[in-house]
BAFI-3210 file (N, C-alpha, C; in Angstrom, 3 decimals, decimal comma, padded with zeros to 6 digits):
// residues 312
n [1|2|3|4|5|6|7|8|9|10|11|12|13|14|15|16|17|18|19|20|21|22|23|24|25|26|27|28|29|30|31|32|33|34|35|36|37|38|39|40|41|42|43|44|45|46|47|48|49|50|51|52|53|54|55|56|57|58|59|60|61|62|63|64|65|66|67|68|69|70|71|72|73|74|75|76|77|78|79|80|81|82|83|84|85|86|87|88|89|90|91|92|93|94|95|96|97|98|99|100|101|102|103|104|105|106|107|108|109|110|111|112|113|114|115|116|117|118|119|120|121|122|123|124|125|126|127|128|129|130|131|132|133|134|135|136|137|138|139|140|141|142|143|144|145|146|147|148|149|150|151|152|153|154|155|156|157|158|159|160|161|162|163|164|165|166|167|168|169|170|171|172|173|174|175|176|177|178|179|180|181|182|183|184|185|186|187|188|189|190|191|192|193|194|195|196|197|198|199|200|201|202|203|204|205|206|207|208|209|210|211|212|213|214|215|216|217|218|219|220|221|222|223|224|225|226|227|228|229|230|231|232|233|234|235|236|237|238|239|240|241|242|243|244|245|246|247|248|249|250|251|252|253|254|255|256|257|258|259|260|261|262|263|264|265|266|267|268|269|270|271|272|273|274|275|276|277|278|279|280|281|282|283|284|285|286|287|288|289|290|291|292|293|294|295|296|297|298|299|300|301|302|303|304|305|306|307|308|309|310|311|312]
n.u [111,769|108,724|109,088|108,663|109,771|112,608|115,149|117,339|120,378|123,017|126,132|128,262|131,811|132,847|130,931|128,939|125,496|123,484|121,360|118,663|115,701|112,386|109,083|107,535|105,111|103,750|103,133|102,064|100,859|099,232|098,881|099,250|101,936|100,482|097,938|097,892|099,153|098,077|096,539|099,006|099,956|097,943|098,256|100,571|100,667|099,122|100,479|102,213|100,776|100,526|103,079|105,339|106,058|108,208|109,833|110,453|113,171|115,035|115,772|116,709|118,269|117,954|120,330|121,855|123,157|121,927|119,268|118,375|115,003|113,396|110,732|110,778|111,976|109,341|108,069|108,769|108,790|105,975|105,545|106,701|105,751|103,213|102,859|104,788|105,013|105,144|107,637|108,859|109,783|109,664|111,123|111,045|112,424|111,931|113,457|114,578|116,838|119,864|122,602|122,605|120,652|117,357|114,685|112,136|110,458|110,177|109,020|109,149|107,815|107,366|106,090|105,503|103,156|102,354|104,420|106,918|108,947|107,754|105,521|104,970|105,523|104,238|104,326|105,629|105,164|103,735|104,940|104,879|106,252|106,047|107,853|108,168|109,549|110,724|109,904|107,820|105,457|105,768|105,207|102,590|101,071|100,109|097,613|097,375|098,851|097,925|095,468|096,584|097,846|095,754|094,503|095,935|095,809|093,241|093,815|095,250|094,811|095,831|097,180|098,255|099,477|101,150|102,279|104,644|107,253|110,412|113,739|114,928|116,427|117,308|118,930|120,998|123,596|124,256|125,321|128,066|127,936|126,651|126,861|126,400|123,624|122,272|122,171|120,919|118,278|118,341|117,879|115,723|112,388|110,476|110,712|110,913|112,625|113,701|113,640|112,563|112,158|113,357|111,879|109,275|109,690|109,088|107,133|104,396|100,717|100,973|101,322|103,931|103,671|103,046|102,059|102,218|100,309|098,397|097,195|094,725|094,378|092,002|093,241|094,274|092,921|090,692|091,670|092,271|089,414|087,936|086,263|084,320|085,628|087,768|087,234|086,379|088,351|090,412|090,349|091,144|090,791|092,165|093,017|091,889|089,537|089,067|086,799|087,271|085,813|086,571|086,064|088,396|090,696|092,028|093,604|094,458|096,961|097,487|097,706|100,152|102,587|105,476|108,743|109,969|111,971|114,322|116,580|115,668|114,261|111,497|108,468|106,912|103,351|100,223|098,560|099,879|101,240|099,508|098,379|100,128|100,733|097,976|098,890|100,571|100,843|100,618|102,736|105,748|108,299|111,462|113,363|115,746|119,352|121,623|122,118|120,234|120,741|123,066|124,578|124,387|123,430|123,308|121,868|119,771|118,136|118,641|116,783|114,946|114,292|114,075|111,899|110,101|109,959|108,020|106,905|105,132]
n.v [117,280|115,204|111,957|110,210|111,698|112,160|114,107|114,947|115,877|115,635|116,336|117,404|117,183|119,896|121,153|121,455|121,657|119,162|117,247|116,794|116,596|115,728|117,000|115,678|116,353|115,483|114,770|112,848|113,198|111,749|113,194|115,983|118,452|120,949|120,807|120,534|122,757|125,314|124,166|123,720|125,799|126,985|125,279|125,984|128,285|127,790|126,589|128,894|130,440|129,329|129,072|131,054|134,371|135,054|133,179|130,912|131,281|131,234|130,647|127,911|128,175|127,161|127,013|126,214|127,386|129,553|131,632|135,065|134,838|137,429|139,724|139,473|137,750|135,706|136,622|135,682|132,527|132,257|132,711|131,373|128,585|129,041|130,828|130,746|128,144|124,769|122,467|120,053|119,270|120,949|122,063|123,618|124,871|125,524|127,183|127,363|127,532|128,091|127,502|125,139|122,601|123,430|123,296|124,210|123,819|124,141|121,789|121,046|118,572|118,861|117,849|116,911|115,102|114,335|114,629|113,357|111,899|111,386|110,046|107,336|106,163|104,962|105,443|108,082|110,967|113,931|116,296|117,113|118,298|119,572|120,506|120,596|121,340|119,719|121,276|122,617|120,780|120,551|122,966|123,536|121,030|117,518|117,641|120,319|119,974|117,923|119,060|121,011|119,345|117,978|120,405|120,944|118,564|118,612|120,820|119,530|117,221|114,261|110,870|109,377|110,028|111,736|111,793|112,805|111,942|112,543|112,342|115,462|116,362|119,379|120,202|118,276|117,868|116,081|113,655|113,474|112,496|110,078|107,227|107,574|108,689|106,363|104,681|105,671|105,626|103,289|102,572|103,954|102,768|104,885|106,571|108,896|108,682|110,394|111,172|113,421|114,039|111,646|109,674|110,492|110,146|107,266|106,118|106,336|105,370|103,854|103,726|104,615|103,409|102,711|105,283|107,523|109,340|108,950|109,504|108,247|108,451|108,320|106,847|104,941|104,147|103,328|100,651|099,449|098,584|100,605|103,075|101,242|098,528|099,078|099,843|097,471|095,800|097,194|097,016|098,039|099,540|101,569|102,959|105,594|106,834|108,716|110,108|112,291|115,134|115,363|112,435|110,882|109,268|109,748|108,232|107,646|106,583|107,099|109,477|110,710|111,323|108,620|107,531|105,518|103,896|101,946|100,683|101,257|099,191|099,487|098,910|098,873|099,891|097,555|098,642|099,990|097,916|096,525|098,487|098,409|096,019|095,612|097,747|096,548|095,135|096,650|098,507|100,331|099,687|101,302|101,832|102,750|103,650|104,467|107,833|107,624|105,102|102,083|101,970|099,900|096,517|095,271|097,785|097,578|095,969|097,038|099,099|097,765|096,194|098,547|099,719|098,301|097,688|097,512|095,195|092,403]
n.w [137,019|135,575|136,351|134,503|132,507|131,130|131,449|129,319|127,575|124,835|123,777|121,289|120,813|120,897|122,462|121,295|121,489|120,601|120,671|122,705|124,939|124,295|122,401|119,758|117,169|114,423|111,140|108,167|105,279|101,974|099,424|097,689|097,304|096,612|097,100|100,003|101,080|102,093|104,565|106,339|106,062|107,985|110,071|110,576|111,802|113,815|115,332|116,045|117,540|119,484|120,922|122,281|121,431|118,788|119,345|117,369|115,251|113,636|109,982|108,027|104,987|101,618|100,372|102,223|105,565|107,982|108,312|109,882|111,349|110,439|110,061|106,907|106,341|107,306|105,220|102,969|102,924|103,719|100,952|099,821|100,250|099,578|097,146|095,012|092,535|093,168|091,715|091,868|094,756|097,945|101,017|103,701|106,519|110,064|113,232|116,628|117,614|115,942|117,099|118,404|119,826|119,936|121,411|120,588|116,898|113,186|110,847|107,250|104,562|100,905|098,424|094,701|093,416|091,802|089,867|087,706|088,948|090,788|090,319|090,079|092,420|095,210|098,133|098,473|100,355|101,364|104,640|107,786|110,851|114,392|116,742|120,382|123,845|126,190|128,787|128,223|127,825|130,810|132,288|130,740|130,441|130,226|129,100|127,867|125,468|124,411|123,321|121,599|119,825|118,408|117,587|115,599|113,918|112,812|111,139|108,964|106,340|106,602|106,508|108,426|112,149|114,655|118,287|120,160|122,997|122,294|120,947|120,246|116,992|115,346|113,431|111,008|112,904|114,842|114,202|115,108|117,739|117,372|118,195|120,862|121,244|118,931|122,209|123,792|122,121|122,435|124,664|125,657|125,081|124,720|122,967|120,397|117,606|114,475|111,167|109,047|106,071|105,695|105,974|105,780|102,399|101,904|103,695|102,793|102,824|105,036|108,287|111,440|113,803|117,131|119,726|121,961|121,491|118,828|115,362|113,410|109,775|106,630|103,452|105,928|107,752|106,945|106,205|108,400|109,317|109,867|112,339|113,891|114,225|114,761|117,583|118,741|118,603|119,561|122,937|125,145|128,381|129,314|126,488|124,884|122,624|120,093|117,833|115,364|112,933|110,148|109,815|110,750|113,444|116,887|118,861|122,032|124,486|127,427|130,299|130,545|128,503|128,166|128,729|128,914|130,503|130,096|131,524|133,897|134,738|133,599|131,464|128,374|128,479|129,024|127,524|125,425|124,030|123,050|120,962|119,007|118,688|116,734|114,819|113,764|111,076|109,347|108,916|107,849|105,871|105,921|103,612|103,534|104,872|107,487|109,519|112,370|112,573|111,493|108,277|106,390|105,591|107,688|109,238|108,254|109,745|112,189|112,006|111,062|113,699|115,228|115,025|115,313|117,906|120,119|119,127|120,737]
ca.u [110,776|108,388|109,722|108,107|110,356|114,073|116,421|118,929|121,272|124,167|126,873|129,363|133,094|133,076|130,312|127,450|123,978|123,019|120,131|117,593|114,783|111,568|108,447|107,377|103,966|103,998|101,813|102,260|099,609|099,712|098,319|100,315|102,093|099,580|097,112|098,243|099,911|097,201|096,317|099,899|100,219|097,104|098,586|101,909|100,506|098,590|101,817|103,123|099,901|100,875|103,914|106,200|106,302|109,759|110,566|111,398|114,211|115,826|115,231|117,325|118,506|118,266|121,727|122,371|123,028|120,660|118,944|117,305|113,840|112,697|109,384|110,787|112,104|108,530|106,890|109,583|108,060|104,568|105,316|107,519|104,688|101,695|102,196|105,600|104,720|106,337|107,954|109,272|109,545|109,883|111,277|110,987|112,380|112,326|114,250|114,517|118,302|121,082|124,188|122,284|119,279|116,247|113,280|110,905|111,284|109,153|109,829|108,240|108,346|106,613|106,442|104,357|103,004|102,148|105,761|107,642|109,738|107,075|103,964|104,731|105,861|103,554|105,128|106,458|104,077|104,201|105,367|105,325|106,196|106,287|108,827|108,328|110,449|109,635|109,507|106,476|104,532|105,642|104,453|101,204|100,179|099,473|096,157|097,444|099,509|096,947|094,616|097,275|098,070|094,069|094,271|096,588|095,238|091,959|093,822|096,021|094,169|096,785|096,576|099,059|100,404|101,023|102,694|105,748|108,026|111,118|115,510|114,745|117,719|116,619|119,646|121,744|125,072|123,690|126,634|129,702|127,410|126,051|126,878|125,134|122,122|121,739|122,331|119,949|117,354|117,889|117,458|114,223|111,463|109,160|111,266|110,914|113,920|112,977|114,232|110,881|112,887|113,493|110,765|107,847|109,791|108,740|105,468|102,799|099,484|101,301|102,106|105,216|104,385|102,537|102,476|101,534|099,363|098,114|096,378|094,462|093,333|091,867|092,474|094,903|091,937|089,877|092,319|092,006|088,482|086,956|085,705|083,805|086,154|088,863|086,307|085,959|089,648|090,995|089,361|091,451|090,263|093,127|093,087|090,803|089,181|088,393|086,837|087,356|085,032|086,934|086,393|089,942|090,744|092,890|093,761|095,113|097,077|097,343|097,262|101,179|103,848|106,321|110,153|109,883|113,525|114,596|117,395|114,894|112,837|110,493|108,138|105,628|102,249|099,514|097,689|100,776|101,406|097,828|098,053|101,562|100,306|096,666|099,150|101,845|100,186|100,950|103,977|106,204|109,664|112,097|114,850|116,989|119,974|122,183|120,997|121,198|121,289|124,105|124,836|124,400|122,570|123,160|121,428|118,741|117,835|118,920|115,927|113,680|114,115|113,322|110,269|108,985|110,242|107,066|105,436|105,443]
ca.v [116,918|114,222|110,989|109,910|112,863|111,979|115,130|114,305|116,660|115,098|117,392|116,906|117,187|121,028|121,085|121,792|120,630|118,555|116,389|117,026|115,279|117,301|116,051|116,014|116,489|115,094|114,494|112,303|113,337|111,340|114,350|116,749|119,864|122,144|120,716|120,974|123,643|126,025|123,677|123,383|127,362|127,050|124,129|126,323|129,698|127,998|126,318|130,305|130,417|127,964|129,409|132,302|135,145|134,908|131,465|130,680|132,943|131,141|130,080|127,218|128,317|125,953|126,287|125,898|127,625|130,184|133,458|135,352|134,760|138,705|139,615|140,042|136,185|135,359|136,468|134,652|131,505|132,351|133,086|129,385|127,470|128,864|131,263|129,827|126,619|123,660|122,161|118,718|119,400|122,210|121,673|124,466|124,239|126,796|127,060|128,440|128,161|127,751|126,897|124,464|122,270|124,082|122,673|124,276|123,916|123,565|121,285|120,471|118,854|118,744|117,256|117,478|113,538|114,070|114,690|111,601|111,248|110,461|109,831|105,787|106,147|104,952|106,154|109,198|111,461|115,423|115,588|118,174|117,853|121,073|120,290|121,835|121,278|119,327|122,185|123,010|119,639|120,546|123,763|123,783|119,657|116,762|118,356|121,326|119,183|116,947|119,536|121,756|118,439|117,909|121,214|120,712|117,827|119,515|121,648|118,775|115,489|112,913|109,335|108,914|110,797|110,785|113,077|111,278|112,002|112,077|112,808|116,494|117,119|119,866|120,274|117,066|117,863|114,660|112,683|113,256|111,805|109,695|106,389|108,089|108,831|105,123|103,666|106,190|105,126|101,692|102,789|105,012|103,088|105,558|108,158|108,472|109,002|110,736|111,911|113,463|114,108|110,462|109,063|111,126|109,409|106,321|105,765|105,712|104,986|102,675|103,686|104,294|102,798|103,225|106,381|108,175|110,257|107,979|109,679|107,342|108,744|108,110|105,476|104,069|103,645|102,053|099,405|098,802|097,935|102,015|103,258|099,905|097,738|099,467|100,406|096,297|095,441|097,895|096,308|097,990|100,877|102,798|103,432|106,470|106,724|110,276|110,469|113,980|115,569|114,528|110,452|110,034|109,363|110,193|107,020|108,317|105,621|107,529|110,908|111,373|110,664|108,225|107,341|103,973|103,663|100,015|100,950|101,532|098,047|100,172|097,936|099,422|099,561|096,387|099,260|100,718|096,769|096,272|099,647|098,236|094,662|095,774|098,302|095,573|094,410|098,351|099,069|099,989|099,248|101,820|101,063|103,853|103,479|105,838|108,425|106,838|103,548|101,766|102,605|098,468|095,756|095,216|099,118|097,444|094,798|097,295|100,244|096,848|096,319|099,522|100,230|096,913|097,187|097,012|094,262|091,141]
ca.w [136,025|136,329|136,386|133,127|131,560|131,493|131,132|128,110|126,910|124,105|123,146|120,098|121,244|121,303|123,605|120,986|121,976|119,257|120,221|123,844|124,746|124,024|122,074|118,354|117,028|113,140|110,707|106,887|103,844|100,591|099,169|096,781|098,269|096,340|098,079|101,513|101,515|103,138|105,549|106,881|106,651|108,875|110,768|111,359|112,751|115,568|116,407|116,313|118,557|121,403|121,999|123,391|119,794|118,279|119,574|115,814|114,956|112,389|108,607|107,239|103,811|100,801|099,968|103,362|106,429|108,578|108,175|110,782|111,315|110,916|108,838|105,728|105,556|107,173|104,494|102,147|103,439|103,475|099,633|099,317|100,882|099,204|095,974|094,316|091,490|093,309|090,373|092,685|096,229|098,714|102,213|105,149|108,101|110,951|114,486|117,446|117,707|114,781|117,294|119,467|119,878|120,478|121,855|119,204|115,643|112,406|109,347|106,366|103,374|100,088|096,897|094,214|093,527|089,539|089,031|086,954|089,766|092,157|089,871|090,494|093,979|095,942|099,240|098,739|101,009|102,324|105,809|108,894|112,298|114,750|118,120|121,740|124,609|127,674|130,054|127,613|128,798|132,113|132,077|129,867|130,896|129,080|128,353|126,649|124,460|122,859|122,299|120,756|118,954|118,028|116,912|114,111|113,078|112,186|109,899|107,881|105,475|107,334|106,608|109,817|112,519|116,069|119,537|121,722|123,556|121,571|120,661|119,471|116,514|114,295|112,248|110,949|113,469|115,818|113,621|116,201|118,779|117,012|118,962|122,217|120,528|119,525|122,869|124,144|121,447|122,720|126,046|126,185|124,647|124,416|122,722|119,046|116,681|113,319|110,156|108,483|104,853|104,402|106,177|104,438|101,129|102,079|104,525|101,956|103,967|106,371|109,953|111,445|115,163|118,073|120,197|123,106|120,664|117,769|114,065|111,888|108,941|105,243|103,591|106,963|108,898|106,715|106,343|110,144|109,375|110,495|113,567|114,577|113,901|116,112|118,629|118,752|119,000|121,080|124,502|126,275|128,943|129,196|125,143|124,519|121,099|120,003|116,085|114,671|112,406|109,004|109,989|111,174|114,926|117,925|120,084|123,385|125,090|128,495|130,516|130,292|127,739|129,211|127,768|129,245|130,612|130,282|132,708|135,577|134,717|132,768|130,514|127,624|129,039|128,378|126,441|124,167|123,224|121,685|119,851|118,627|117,333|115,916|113,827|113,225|109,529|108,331|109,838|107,005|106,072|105,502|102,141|103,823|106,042|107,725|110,446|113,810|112,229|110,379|106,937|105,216|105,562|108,975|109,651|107,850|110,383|113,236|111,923|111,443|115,087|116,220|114,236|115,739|119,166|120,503|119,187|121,757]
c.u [109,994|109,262|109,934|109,567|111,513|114,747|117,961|119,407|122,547|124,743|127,750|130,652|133,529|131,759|129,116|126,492|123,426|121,678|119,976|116,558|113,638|109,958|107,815|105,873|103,623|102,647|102,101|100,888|100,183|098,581|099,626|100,793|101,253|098,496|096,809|098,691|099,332|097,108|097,845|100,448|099,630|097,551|099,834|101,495|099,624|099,319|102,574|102,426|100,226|102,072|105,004|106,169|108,197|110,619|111,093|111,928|114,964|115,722|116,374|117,207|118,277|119,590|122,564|122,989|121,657|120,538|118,234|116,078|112,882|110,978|109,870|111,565|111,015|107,490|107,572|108,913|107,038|104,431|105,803|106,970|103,168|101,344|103,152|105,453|106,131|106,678|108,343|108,774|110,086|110,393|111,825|111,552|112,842|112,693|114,161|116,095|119,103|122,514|123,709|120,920|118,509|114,935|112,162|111,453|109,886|109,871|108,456|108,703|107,240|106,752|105,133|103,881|102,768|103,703|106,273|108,068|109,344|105,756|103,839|105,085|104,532|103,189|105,507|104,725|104,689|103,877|105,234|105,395|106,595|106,894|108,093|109,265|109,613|109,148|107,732|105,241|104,645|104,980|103,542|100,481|100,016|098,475|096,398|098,215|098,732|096,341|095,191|097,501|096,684|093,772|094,623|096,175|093,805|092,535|094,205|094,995|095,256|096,180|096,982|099,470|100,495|102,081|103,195|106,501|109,598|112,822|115,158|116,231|117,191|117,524|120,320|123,451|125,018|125,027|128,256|129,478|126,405|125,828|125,943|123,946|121,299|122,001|121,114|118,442|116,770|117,282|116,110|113,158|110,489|109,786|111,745|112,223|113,282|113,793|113,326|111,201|112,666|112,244|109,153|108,283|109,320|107,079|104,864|101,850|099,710|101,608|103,204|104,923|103,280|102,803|101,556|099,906|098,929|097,152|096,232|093,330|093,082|093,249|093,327|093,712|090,702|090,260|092,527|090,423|087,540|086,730|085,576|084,681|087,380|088,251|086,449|087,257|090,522|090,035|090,058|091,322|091,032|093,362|091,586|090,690|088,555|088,000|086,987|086,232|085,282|086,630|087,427|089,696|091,901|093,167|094,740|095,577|096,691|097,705|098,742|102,193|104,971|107,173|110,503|111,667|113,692|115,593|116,883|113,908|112,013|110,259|106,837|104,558|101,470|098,921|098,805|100,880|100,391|098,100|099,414|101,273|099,311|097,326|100,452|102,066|100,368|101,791|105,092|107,773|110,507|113,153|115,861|117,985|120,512|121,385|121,478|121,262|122,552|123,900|124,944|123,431|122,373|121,933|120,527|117,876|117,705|117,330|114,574|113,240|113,196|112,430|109,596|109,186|109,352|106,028|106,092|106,494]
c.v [115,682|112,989|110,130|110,346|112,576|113,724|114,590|115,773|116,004|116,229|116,390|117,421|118,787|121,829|122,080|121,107|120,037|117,823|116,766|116,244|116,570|115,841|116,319|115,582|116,054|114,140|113,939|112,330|112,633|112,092|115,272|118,221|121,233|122,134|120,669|121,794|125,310|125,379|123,650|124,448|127,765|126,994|125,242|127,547|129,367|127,452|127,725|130,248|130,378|128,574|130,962|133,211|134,975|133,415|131,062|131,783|132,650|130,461|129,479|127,342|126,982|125,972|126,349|127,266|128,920|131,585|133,804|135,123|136,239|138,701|139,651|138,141|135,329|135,123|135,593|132,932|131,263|132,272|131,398|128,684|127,724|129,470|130,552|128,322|125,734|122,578|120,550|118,875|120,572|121,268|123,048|123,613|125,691|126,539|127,811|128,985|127,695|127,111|125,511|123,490|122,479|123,015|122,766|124,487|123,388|123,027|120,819|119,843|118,636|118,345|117,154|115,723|113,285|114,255|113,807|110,994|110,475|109,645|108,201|105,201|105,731|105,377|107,153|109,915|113,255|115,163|116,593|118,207|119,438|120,332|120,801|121,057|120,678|120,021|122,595|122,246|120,015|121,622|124,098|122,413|119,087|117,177|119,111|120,957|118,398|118,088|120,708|120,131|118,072|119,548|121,324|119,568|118,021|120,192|120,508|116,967|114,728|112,057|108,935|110,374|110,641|112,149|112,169|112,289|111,413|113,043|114,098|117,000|118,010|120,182|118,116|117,150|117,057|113,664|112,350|112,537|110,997|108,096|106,617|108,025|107,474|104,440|104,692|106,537|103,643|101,421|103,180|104,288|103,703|107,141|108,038|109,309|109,150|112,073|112,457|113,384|112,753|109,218|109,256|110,502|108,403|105,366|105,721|106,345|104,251|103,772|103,262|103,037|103,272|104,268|106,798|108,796|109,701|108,590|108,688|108,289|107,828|107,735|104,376|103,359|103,170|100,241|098,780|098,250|099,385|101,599|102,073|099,279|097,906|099,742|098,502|095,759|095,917|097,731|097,040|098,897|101,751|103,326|104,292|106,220|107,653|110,447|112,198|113,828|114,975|113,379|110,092|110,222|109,613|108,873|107,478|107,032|105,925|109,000|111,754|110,449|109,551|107,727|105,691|103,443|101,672|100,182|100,864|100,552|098,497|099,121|099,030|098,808|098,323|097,209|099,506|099,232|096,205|097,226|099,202|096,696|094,887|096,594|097,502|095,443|095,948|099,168|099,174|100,271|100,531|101,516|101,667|103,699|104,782|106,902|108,127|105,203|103,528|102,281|101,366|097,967|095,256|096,901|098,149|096,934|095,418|098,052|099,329|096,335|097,068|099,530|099,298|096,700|097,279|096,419|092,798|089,983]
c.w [136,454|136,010|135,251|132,245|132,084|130,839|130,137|127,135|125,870|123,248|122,434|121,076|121,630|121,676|122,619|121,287|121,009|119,184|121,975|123,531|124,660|123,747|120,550|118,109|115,021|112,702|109,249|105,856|103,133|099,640|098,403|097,424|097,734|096,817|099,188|102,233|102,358|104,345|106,820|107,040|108,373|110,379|111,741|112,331|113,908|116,055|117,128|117,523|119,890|121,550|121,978|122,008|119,855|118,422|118,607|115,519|113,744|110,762|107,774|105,662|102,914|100,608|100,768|104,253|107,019|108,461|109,471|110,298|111,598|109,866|107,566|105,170|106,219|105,933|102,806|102,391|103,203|101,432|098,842|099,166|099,947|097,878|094,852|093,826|092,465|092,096|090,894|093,711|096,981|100,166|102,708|106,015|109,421|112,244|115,343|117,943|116,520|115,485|118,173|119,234|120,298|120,445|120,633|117,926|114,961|111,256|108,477|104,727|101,963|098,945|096,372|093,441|092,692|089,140|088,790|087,860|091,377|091,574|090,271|091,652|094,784|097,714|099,183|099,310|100,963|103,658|107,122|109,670|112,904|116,333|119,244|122,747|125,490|128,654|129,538|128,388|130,043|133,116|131,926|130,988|129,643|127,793|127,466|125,693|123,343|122,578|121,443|118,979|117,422|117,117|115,445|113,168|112,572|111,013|108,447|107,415|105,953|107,124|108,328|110,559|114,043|117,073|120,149|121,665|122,026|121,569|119,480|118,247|115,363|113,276|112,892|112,195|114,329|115,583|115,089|117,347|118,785|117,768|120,406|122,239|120,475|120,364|123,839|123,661|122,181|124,061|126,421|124,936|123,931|123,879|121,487|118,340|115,481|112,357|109,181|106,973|104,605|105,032|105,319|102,580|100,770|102,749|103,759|103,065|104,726|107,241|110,127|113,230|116,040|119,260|121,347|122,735|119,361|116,645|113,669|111,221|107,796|104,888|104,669|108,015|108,152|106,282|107,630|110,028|109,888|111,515|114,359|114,847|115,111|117,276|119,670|119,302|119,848|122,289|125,335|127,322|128,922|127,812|125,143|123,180|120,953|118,119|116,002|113,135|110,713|108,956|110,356|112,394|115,530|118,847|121,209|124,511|126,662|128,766|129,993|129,281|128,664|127,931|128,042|129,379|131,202|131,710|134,348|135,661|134,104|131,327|129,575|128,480|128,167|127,067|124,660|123,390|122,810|120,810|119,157|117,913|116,783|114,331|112,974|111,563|108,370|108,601|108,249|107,333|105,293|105,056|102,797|105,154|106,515|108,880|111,843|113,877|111,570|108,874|105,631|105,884|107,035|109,738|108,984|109,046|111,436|113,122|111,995|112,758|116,189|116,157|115,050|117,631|120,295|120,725|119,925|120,936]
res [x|x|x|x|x|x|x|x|x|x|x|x|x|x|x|x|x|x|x|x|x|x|x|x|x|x|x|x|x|x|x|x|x|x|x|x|x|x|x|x|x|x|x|x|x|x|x|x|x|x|x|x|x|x|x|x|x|x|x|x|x|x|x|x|x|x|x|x|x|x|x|x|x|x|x|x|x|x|x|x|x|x|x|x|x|x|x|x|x|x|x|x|x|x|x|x|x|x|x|x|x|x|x|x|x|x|x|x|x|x|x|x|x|x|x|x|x|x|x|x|x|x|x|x|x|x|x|x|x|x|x|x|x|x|x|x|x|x|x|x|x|x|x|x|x|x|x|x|x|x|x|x|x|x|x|x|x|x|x|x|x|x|x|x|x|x|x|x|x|x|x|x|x|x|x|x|x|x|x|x|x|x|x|x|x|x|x|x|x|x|x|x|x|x|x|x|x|x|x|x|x|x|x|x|x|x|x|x|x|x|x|x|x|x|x|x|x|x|x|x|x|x|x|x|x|x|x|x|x|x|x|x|x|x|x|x|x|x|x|x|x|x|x|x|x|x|x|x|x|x|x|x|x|x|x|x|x|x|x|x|x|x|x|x|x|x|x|x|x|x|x|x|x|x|x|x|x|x|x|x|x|x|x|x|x|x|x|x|x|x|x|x|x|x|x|x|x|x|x|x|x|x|x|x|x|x|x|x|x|x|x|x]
***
């Protein structure tokens, strides 16, 4: 692989694959799931698009475990997501494997933002991120990554969102190896850890971080000051700046993802640490522990770390 691209495999004790390295494509609305919920139908079938037919095979039950992924619990889905009254929140999530960690995977979640339990929330968002595998990047190219990425963000109103390199776990069984995980968080930089469920509870219109692949939308990017304003502050050449047709933008740090292995001297680029303090001031704080953090007040301090571990 290239060099950029580390090969990580972490098995649990009876040699399940629980977490791979891959790369996640995610996107945060503060928008209501009746109102997004086309767009993110949209959003999902040109992910079907981009890659191999059947690749998703499996459909995480609500009351837990997996169904095949044939047509007849496609169109169960299609019916979840777009004709069924969400009364709270909905959460999808589709796979490509049930015993293992598969490269591709879709999740989503939704909530409905007039309901009591969110109406004064100011954070609680809808959420969707779609996986692929690294062989994919290695395969397709950078190139066909953003503009698969660019594609989806055309379909979805995002305040935030963003494309890295990242610890692919699509179910929760990460736990037994869970120590590995964070020392291989602490290790790789440039390799995002993400729980979209309890993160989309929280983000609001803040930003989680700076990324290979960087969304600003409505109203996140007019709190940067719009277009100009970032056009003005980001000096730096290697940061592209792509507007999209809605008014939100694309900031493209560079050509390839990188995991930034501390191990090998590996330092964030000059560029990633501008796009990492300009977003410092909207970086928000997650209440929630647990995950591949601690589980008290110490996990607090550890997740405030990460989030920030690339500002100077």
């Amino acid at each position: 692989m290239n060099e950029r691209v580390p090969v990580i495999r972490v098995r649990a004790n009876n040699g399940r694959l629980v977490t791979r390295e891959g790369l996640i494509l995610c996107f945060f609305m503060r928008r209501s799931h009746e109102e997004v919920a086309p767009a993110v139908w949209r959003a999902l079938q040109t992910y079907r698009r981009a890659i191999r037919p059947q690749t998703l095979s499996w459909y995480v039950a609500s009351e837990g475990g997996f169904l095949p992924l044939d047509e007849e619990r496609w169109e169960q889905a299609r019916q979840e997501m777009l004709e069924r009254p969400c009364r709270l929140s909905l959460s999808l999530q589709l796979q490509q494997h049930y015993d293992d960690a598969g490269g591709y995977n879709f999740e989503c979640h939704g909530r409905r933002l007039d309901a009591p339990l969110f109406s004064r929330d100011e954070n609680t968002t809808c959420a969707v991120s779609f996986t692929l595998p690294t062989e994919y990047l290695m395969e397709q190219g950078p190139a066909q990554v953003r503009a698969l990425a660019l594609e989806l963000a055309r379909e979805l109103p995002f305040s935030f969102g963003y494309a890295s390199l990242a610890l692919i776990t699509p179910t929760l069984d990460w736990y037994a190896a869970r120590e590995t995980v964070r020392d291989l968080r602490d290790r790789y930089l440039g390799l995002d850890v993400y729980h979209l469920e309890q993160t989309s509870r929280v983000l609001g219109i803040r930003a989680r971080g700076a990324y290979w692949l960087t969304f600003l939308g409505a109203p996140l990017l007019g709190q940067l000051g719009g277009h100009n304003s970032l056009r003005q502050r980001l000096t730096h050449p290697d940061i592209s700046m792509q507007p999209l047709d809605d008014g939100s933008v694309l900031l493209t740090r560079s050509e390839w993802p990188e995991a930034i292995d501390t191990a090998r001297n590996q330092r964030p680029s000059p560029q990633l640490l501008a796009l990492a303090q300009l977003l410092e001031p909207f970086l928000y704080e997650e209440e929630l522990t647990g995950w591949f953090f601690h589980d008290d007040r110490e996990g607090m301090e550890d997740m405030r770390r990460w989030i920030r571990r690339l500002i100077p």
